[in-house]
N, C-alpha and C positions, 0 to 999 in steps of 0.2 A: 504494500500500500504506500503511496505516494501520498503525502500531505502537505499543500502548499499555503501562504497567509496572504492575504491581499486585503488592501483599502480601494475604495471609489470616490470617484471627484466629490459626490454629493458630503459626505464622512472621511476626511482622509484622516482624522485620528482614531476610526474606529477599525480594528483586525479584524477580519472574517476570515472563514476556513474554507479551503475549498480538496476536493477528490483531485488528481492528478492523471487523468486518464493516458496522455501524450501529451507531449510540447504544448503539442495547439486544443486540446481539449478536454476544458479542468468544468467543474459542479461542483458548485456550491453546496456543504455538507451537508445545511438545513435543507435546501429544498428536494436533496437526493436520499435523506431520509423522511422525510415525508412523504415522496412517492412511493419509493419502494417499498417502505412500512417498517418501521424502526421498534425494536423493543428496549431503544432507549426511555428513560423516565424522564433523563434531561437531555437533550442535544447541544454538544459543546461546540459554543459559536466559535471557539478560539484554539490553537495549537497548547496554549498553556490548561484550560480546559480538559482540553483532551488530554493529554499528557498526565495533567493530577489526577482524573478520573482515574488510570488503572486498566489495569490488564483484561476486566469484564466490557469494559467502552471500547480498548482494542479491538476487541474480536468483533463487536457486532458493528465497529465503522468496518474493519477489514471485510466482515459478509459484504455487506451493500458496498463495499468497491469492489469487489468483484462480478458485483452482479453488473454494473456498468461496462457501457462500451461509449464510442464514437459516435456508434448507431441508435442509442438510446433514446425512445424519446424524454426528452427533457430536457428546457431550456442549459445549454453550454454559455461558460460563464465570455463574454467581451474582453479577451484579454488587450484591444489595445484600448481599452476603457479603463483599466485597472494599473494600479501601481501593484507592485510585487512588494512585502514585505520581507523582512530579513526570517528567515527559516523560524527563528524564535525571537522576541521583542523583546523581554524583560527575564531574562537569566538575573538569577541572583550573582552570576558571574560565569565569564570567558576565561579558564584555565588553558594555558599554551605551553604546549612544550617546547625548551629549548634545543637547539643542538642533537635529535634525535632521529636521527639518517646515519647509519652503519659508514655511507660517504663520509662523514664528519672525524669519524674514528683518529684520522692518519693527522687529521687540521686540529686535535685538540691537544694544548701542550698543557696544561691542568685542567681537570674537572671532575666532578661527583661520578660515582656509578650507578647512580641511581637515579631516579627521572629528574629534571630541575624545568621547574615553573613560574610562569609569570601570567600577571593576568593584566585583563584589559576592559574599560570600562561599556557599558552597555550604549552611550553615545557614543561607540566608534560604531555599532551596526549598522550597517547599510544592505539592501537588499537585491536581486536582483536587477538589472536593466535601471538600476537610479545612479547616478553621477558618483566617482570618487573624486573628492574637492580637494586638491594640490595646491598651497597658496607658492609662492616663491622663495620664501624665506623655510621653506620645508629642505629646500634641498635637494639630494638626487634621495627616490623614491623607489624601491622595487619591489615588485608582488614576493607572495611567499603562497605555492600550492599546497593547500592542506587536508585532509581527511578528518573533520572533526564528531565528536559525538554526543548525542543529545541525552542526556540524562531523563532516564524514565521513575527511578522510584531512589527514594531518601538513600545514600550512601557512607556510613561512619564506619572508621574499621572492618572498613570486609576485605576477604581471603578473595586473594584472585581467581580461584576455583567458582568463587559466585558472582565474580562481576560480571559475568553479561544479563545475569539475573535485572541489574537495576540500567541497562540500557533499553531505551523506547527505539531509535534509532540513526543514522546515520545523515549527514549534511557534508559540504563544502565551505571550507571556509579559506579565502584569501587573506592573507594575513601581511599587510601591510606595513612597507619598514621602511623608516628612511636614517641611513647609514649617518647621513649630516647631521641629525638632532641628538642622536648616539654617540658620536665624538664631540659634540657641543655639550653632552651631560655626562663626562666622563670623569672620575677623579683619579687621578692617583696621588696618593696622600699617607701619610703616615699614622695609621688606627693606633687607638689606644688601647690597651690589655692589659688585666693586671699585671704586677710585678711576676718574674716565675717564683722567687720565693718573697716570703714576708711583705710588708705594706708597700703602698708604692704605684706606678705606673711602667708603663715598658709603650715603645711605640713600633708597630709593627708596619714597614713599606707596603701598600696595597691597591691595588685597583681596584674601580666598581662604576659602574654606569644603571642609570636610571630609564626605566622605560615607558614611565607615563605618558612622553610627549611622540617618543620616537617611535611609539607602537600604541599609544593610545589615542590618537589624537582623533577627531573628529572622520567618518565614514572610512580609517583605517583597519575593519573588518566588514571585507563584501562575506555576508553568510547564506548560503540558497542554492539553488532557486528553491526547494525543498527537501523535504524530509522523507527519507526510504529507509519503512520500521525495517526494524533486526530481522523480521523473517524473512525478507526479501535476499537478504545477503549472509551469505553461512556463514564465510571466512574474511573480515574489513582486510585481510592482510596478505590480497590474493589480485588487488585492485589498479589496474592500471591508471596512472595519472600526468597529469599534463598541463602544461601554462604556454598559452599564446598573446604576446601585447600584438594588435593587429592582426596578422595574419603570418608572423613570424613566429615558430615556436623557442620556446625559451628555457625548458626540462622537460622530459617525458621520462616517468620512472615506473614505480611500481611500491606500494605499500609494505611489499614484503621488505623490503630495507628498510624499513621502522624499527629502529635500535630495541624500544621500549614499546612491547605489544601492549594492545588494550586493557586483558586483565592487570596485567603488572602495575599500568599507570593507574588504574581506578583505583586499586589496593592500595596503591604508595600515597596518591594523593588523600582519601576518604581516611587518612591516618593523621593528617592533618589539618584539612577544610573536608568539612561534609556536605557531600552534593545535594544537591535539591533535582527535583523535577525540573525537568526546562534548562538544566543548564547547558553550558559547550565544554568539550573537553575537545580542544584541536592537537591533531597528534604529531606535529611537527612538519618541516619542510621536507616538497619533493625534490632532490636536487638533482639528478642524474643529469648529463646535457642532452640537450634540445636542440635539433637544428645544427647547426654548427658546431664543428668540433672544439672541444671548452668551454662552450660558450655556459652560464650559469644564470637563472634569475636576476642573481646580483648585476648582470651588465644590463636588465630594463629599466634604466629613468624614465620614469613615466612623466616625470616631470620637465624631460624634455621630448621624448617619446611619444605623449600622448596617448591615447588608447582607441578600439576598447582594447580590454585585458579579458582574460578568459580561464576559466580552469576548469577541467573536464577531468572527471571522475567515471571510472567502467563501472556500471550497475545503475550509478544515482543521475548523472548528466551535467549539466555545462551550465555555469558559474558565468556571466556575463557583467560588466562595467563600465559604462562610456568614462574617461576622464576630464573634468573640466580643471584647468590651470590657470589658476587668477594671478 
């Protein structure tokens, strides 16, 4: 099942849910279960809705999308009437993984072995086919293809044995970097630590950068075009993927080089921040090259580049962006 959010001209602050039949022919939730005959009590106008409901709402949106086609009759929803929302609107939080491509191994001269996360604020979503906004003083700009995943049911301390238990299912997320704002928030500086013995202080040489601006900032997460629950997809880590700014591609990889598979991360993180319903867990960058030989994400400035940008996931489908550069 395909689940997609959209707003109309008349309400652009209100989500609505729509069936995902193909590209071009999506149904609105409510009027597809009132035709076909729902043994819903409540019909969830919304993706978070749904999502809190639980595994009993699953199954009987999944009947009635099934029972849909192309050929249906039932009014298909105007998609160039509609704005496309962001896969999910109000995450209690975008957890990202860093550095987490098997590629990275050989480029990393310190770091953890275990997942390391950052997160990003819910005004950078942005959704399909709407504007990523590039001002000038951003800098050079370049996409980041991701696999990310939608959190279905509350997450604290679980065994990675049971994490796919609490996933609803699968999105695209671009993940938005710009390298300029990253060396502009960069310190290296001397930490302070206690003494090693007795009272006192010690200063330790250290680097560290900040990623509020250079990965937070405004439509710096395109997330979409929708949601493809976990039954559709047996194995996330089986998935071909791929970044085009234009019509040049810029990575084509494959998920199976996800250093840190999705049990592991759900486990490591829910040890620390406990998931909600609705959230993102995005599983890192695809890096392999694209196109040209070396060539890597890191050489699309979008910012001088322009777009659109694109990222295309095997199973789920294609991530789209126009850019606007102020």
């Amino acid at each position: 099942m395909k689940l997609a959010s959209y707003a109309l001209p008349d309400s652009p602050d209100v989500a609505r849910l729509a069936f995902v039949i193909d590209d071009t022919t999506w149904f609105c939730v409510t009027d597809a279960c009132e035709a076909v005959g729902s043994t819903l009590g409540q019909i969830p106008l919304t993706i978070h809705q749904a999502i809190e409901a639980g595994p009993d709402t699953w199954h009987e949106l999944a009947r009635i999308a099934a029972s849909l086609t192309s050929s249906t009759k039932l009014a298909a929803l105007d998609l160039s009437a509609l704005t496309v929302l962001p896969a999910v609107q109000t995450p209690s939080k975008l957890a990202c993984l860093a550095l987490n491509n098997s590629a990275n191994v050989d480029r990393i001269v310190k770091g953890p072995s275990h997942p390391a996360v950052f997160t990003k604020p819910l005004t950078a979503l942005v959704g399909h086919g709407s504007p990523i906004r590039l001002k000038s003083h951003y800098g050079r700009v370049h996409p980041e293809p991701e696999l990310a995943v939608i959190i279905g049911k509350r997450a604290t301390d679980i065994d990675a044995a049971d994490a796919y238990d609490h996933v609803f299912g699968y999105t695209i997320h671009n993940d938005l970097t710009s390298p300029t704002m990253r060396d502009e928030d960069s310190f290296h500086y001397r930490a302070i630590h206690p003494a090693a013995e007795g009272e006192g202080i010690r200063y330790v040489e250290s680097h560290v950068s900040y990623s509020g601006r250079y990965k937070g900032s405004d439509t710096f997460s395109a997330l979409g075009p929708w949601i493809v629950t976990k039954d559709e997809i047996a194995d996330p880590h089986s998935l071909d993927i791929s970044c085009h700014v234009r019509d040049e591609c810029f990575a084509s990889d494959n998920t199976v080089n996800l250093f840190h598979k999705v049990p592991e991360v759900l486990a490591f993180l829910s040890g620390y921040m406990t998931l909600l319903p609705g959230d993102v867990v995005s599983m890192g960058t695809a890096l392999a090259s694209g196109g040209k030989p070396g060539r890597a994400v890191q050489n699309a400035d979008l910012n001088k580049m322009g777009g659109p940008v694109s990222v295309t996931i095997e199973r789920i489908g294609t991530l789209q962006n126009p850019v606007d550069r102020r």
